[in-house]
Structures are given as C-alpha cells and as structure tokens.
C-alpha angles and dihedrals in degrees: 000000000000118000103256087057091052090046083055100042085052094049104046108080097045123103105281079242092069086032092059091037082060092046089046091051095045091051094047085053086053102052091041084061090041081056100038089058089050097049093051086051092054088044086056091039089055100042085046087059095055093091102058096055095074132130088254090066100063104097092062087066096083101047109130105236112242 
C-alpha cells in the first residue's frame, strides 16, 4: 500500500469536519510550496536584473520610448 492510500484508509472513517480540516491543510502545504517556487524564481529574476542597474547605464535613461 502506497502512502497516499494509507493517508486515505486513516482518514475514512473520521467525521467529514476533521476530513475537510486534512484537505484544508493539505491544500495550504501545497500552496506554501507553490509560494515558496515563485518566490525563488523572483529572487533569480532580481538578482538577474543587478546588472543592469549599473553607472554605465545611465545614458540609456534618457532615451525617448518609440
């Protein structure tokens, strides 16, 4: 028996309350993970974007937009 099946055997004959608390908690684990991903990405991405903020840089600042 794999783990998601014993998850599901321990959890079927309790009250549908403390059966939607698990799924609620599951759910939250899984959107913390979710955040945490994202956040790593937009770490890389800024430190990505360091190099670009540099003196020499400066004179593109001006630039009229087309």
């Amino acid at each position: 028996m794999d783990l998601a099946e014993q998850v599901f055997q321990t959890i079927k004959p309790m009250p549908e309350p403390l059966v939607q608390e698990i799924l609620d908690f599951a759910l939250f684990l899984r959107q913390r993970e979710t955040q945490a991903e994202w956040q790593n990405l937009m770490n890389a991405q800024t430190h990505s974007l360091d190099d670009w903020d540099n003196d020499e840089d400066e004179v593109w600042n001006d630039v009229p937009a087309v």
